[in-house]
C-alpha positions, 0 to 999 in steps of 0.5 A: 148286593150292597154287602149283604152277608151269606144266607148261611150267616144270616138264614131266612126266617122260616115261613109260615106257608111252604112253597108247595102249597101254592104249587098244589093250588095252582096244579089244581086250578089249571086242570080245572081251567083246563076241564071247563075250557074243553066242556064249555063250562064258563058259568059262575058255578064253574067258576065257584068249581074252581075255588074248590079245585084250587083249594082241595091239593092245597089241604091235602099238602098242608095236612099230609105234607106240611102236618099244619095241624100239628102245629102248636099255633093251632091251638089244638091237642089231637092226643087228648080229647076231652069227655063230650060232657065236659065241653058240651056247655061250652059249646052251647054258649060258643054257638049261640055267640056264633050263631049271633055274629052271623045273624050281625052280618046277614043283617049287614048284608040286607041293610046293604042295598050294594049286596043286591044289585050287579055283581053281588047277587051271585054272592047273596045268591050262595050266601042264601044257599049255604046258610042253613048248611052252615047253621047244621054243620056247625053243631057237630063242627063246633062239638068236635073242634071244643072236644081237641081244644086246648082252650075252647074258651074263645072269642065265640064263647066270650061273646056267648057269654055276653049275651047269655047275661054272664056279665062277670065271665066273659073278656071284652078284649077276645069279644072285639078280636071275634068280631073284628074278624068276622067283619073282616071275613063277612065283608071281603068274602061277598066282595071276593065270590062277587068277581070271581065268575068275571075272570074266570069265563073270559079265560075259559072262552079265550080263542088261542087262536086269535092271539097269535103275533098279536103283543097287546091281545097276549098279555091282555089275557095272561094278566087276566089269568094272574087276575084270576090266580090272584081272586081264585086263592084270595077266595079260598082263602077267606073260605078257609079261615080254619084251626086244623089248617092253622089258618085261622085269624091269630089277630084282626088289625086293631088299628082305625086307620088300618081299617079306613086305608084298605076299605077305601080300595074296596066297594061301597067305600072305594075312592078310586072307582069311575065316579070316585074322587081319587078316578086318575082315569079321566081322559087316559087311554091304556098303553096300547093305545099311546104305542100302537104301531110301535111293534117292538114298545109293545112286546116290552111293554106288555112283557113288563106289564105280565111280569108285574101281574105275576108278581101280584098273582104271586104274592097271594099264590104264596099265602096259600090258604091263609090270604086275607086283608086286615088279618094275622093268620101267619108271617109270610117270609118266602117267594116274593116276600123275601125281596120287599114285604109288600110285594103286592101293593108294589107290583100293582102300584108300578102296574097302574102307572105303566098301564094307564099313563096319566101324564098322558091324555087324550085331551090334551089339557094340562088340567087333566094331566095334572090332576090324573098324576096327583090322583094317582099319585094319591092312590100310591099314598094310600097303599103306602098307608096300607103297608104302614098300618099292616106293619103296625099291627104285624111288629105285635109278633115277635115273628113278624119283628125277626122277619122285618129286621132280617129283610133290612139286612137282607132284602133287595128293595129294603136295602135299596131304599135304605141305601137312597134314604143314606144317599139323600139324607133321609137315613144317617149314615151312621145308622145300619140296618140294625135290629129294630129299625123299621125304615118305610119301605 
């Protein structure tokens, strides 16, 4: 496509994830979805169930298949542990620099009156449950991981060291990538276990009997079960943020802007939400309604609609165990993040705009039409400046450069752009897709 040269001139980077990862995940949430369905087990720990369904297969591919663990990105040496002595005092200091983030963030999240109304509670309810397992476990963990690592001195360690009062031996600059990441993991974690029973009881109680013929019912259920696909391994994937797996967070967006850009999308911040100022729902109604009677519109619409939700779905499916926002945990290049590096934001975007329709409205005034386009319109802007701000941080690995250079030469959508840019004057003519050039996608 628009010249584009051979894979065998020109191979795919390798990918950090392989494909049977995700295969093994989904493999595992159906027969879950499958058990619960012919038990009648539609609760929240049911859901919760199947967060450990889908993660489980996915473990053992990665240890037994992939060896992730050998990798040297883990930071790990497996043939050479270190004497318990020699480890033991900094392991001291890492638990208390651990045990002192995790106290930040159980403070955060009593301050936080959102952590407990609606949906929230189930996660505060876990987060209860699991703390003074976590607060056990972690002394042997913490022991064993010090014991294999290469160098245990992390940025648990360095924060451990600031509050034991060695002020001369600790790193601010590893102090602010720990703390980076546990707020990435402590703030999307109870946003992700508070949607995950939602979805996953209205797929266990479906009637498939009720479907039948009906174009708008089927693909309001299979997007429904893209949607839990997509919570089930995001959440695992905030779960398992884990060296053995080398799933853990390389790197946690440094950038201000990255951070204002995707906590806007998400609750208490959301600007998006009924009663937020970018809300482009305001008198809309959904497709089905504008093509109701339109037998044949709707079995297209709702194709299209579905396919895009299994581009979303996917596009998480394919992290495996490493999906995670504001994170580095890995350059994805297979599955969908061979055709467009933002598979994700693309597919929901084109999604929103088929399915709500804002140039469309119930009122019929002009006033609404064009606010709920602006707005929309907006929301686009700000995924943009998402993708934008997730590559500034990314192009710091030379792997993620390698990557963005080949989907230049490479990728369809890339490529496309490219080609409109040329055609319209935004891209010289006489600038290929060359090494280092990063065009907006």
């Amino acid at each position: 496509m628009f010249g584009r040269k051979s894979c065998s001139d020109d191979p795919r980077p390798r990918s950090a994830v392989s494909h049977g990862v995700g295969v093994a995940g989904l493999i595992g949430l159906a027969c879950w979805v499958l058990i619960a369905r012919q038990y009648g087990l539609d609760g929240p720990y049911s859901a919760l169930a199947a967060c450990l369904a889908c993660a489980t297969p996915m473990v053992i591919w990665s240890l037994l298949m992939d060896k992730v663990h050998l990798r040297p990105t883990t930071g790990m040496d497996w043939t050479n542990p270190k004497p318990l002595k020699a480890i033991f005092d900094i392991s001291l200091v890492k638990l208390a620099g651990l045990w002192a983030t995790w106290g930040i963030i159980a403070t955060i999240y009593c301050v936080g009156r959102w952590y407990w109304t609606g949906q929230y509670q189930f996660s505060m309810e876990i987060m209860e449950t699991v703390a003074p397992w976590l607060f056990v476990l972690s002394i042997p963990y913490v022991l064993f991981m010090d014991r294999f690592a290469i160098d245990p001195r992390d940025g648990a360690w360095h924060f451990g060291q600031l509050l034991t009062g060695r002020k001369s031996e600790f790193d601010r600059q590893r102090i602010y990538h720990h703390l980076r990441a546990w707020a990435v993991k402590g703030f999307f974690l109870a946003f992700m276990l508070s949607i995950v029973p939602g979805g996953f009881a209205d797929l266990v109680r479906l009637d498939l009997a009720g479907l039948a013929g009906n174009p708008v019912a089927i693909a309001h259920w299979l997007i429904i079960a893209m949607f839990v696909v997509d919570v089930q391994f995001a959440t695992v994937g905030y779960l398992l943020t884990m060296k053995p797996l080398d799933a853990h967070i390389r790197t946690a967006n440094p950038y201000m802007a990255g951070w204002i850009a995707a906590l806007i999308c998400y609750p208490p911040f959301i600007l998006m939400g009924d009663n937020g100022p970018l809300n482009y729902h305001v008198n809309t109604a959904d497709w089905a309604y504008w093509f109701e009677g339109q037998t044949v519109i709707l079995w297209i619409w709702g194709g299209i609609l579905v396919f895009l939700t299994a581009i979303y779905a996917w596009a998480t499916v394919a992290f495996g165990l490493r999906f995670s926002n504001l994170t580095h945990r890995g350059i994805l290049t297979h599955g969908p993040y061979s055709w467009t590096k933002h598979p994700a934001y693309v597919a929901k975007n084109a999604y929103w705009w088929l399915a709500t329709m804002p140039f469309l409205v119930t009122s019929g005034s002009i006033t609404d039409f064009v606010r709920n386009t602006v707005l929309l319109a907006a929301v686009s802007g700000v995924y943009y400046w998402r993708a934008k701000t997730e590559e500034k941080h990314l192009l710091s690995d030379p792997a993620y450069k390698e990557y963005a250079e080949w989907m230049d030469r490479n990728a369809p959508v890339p490529r496309l752009l490219n080609r409109i840019k040329r055609r319209i004057g935004w891209w010289p003519s006489d600038r290929q897709e060359e090494p280092g050039i990063q065009p907006a996608e």
